[in-house]
Backbone as a printed PyTorch tensor [residue, N CA C, xyz], in Angstrom:
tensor([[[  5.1450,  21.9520,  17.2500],
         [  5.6310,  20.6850,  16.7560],
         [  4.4850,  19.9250,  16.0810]],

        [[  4.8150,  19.4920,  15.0040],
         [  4.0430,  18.4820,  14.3890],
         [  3.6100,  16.8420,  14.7060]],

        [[  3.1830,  16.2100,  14.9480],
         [  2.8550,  15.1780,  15.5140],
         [  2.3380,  14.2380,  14.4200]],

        [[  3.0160,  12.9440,  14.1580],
         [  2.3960,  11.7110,  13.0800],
         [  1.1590,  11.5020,  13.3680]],

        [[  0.5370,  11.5700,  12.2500],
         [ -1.0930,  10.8150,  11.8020],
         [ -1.1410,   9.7510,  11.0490]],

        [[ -2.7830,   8.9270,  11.8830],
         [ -2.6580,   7.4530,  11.3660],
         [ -4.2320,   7.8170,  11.2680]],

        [[ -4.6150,   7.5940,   9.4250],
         [ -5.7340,   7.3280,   9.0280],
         [ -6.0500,   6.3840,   8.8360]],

        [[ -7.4090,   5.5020,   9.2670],
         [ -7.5610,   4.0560,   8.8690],
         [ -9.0880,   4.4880,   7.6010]],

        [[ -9.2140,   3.5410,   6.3630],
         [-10.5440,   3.9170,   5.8910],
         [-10.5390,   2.6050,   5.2390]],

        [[-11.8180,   2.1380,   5.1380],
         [-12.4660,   0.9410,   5.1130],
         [-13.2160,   0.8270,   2.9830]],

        [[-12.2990,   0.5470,   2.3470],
         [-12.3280,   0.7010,   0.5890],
         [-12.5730,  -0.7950,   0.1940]],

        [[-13.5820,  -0.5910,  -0.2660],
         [-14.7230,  -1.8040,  -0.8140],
         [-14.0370,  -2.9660,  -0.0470]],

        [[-13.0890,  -4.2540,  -0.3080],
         [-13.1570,  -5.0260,   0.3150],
         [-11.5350,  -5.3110,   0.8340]],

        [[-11.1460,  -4.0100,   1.2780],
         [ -9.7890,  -3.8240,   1.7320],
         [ -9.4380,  -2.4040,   2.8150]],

        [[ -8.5270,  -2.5480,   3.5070],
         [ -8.2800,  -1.4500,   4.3690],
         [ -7.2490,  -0.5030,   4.0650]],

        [[ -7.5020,   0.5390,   4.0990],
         [ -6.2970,   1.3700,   3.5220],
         [ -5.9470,   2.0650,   4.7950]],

        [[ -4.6030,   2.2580,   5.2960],
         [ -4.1410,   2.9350,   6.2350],
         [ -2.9800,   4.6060,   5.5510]],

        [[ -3.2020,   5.6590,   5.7330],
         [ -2.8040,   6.5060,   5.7010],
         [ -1.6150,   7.4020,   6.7160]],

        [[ -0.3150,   7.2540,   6.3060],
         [  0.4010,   7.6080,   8.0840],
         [  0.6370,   8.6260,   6.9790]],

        [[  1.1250,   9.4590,   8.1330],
         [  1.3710,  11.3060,   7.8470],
         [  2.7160,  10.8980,   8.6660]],

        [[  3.7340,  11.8210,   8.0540],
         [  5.0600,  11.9170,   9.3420],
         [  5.8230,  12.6880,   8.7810]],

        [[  6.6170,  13.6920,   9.9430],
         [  7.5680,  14.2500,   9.4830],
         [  8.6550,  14.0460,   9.2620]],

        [[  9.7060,  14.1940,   8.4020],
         [ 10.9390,  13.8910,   8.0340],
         [ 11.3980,  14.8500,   6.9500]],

        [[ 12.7460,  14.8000,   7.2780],
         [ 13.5940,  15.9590,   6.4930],
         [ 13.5610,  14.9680,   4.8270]],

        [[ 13.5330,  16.0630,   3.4910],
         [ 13.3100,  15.5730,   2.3000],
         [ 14.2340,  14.4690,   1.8870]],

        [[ 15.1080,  14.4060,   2.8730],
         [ 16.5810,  14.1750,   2.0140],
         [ 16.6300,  12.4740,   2.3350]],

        [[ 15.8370,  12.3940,   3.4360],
         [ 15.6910,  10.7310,   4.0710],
         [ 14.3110,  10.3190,   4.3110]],

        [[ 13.3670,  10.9950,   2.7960],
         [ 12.0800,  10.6530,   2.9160],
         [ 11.9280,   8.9990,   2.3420]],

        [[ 12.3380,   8.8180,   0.9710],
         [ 12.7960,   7.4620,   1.0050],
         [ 12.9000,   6.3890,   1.8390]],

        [[ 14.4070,   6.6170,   2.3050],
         [ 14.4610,   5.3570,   3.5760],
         [ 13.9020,   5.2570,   4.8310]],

        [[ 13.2740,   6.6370,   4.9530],
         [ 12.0870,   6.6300,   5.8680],
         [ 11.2250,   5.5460,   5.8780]],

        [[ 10.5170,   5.9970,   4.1600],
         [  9.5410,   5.0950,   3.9820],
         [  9.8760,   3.4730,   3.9850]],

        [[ 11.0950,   3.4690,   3.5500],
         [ 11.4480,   1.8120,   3.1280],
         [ 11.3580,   1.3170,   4.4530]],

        [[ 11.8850,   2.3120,   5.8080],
         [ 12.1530,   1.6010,   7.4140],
         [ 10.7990,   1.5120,   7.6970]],

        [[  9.7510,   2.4210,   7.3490],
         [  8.6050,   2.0640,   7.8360],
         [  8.1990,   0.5390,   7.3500]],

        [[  7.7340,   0.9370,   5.9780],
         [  7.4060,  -0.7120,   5.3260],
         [  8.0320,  -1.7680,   5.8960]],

        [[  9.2740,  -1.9940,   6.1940],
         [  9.5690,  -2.9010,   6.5920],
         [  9.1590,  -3.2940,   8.0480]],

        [[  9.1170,  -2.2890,   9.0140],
         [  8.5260,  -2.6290,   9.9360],
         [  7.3830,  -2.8830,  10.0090]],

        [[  6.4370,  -2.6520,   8.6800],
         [  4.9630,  -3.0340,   9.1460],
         [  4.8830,  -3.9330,   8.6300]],

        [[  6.2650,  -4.6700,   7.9870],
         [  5.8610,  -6.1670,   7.2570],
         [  6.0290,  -7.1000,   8.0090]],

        [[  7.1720,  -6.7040,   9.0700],
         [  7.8940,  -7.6170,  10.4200],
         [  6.6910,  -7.4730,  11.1740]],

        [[  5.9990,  -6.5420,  11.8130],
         [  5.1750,  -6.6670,  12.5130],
         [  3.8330,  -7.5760,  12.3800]],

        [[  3.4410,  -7.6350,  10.8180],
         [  2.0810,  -8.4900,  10.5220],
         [  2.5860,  -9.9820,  10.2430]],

        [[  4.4350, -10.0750,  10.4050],
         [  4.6760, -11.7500,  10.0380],
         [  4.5200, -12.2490,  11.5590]],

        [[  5.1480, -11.2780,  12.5280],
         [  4.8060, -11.9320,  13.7870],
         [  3.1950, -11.8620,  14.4360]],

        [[  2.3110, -11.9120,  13.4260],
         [  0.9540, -12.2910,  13.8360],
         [  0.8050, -14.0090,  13.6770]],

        [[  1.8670, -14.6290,  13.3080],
         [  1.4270, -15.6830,  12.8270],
         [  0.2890, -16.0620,  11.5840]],

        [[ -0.3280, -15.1150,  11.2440],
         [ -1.3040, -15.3530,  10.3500],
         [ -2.6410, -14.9030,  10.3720]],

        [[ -2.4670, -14.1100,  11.8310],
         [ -3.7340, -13.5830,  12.0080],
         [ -3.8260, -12.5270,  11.2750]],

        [[ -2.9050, -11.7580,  10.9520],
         [ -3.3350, -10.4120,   9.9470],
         [ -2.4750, -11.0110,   8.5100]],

        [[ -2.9320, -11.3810,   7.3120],
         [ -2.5740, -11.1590,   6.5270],
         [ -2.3440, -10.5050,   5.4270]],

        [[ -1.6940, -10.2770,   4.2140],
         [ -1.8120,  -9.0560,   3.5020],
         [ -1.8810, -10.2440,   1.8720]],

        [[ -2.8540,  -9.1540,   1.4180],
         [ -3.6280,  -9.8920,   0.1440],
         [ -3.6460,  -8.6540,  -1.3400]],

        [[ -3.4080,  -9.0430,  -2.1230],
         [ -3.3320,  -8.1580,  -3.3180],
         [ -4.1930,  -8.8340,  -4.5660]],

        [[ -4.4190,  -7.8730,  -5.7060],
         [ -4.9300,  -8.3680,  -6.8190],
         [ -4.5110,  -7.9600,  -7.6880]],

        [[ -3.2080,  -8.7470,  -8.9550],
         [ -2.7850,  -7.9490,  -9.6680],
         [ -3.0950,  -8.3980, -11.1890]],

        [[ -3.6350,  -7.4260, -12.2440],
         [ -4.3400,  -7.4820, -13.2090],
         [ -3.3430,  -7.2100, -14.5390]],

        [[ -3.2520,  -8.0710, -15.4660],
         [ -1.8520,  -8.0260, -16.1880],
         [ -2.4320,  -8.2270, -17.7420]],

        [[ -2.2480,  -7.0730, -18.5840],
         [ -3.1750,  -7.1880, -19.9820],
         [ -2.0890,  -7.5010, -20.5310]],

        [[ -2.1660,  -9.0310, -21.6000],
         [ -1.3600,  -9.0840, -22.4080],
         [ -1.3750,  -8.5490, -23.7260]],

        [[ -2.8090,  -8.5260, -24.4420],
         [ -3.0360,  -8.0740, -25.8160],
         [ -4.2190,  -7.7450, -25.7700]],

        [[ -4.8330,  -6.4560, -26.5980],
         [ -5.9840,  -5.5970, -26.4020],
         [ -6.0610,  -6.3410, -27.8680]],

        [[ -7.7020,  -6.8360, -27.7940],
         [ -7.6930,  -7.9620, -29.2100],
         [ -8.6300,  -6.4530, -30.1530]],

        [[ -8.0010,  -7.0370, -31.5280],
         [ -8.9810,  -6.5110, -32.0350],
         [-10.1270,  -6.3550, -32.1200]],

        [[-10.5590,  -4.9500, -32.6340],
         [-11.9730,  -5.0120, -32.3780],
         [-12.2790,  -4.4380, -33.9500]],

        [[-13.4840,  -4.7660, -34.8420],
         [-13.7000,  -4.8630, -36.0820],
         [-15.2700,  -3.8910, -35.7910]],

        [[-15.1390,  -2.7900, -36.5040],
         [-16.4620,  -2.0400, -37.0160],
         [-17.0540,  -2.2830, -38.4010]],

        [[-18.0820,  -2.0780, -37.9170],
         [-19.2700,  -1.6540, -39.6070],
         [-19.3100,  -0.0950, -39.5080]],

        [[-19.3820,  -0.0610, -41.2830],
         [-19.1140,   1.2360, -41.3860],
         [-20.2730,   1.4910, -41.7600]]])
């Protein structure tokens, strides 16, 4: 039998957690969606002690750029 794995690794100024688990292909999806959700319920009932933080980077226009020939 296979048994779930939980990798924790420590990436510049954020934590990345890695779970391994088994599940049949067909309910890998809502697997994942039941997980997420439980690890979102679980860090709201910290009150605030664990929060979750993102950085999202959004290019509107790549400006021109002008050479010499």
């Amino acid at each position: 039998m296979l048994d779930s794995t939980l990798a924790i690794s420590l990436i510049d100024n954020w934590v990345k957690f890695n779970l391994r688990y088994i599940v049949d292909h067909k309910k890998r999806r809502l697997t994942q969606h039941l997980l997420n959700e439980e690890i979102y319920k679980k860090i709201k009932e910290t009150e605030g002690q664990v929060r979750m933080a993102s950085t999202t980077l959004e290019v509107i226009k790549i400006p021109d750029i002008k050479s010499r020939s």
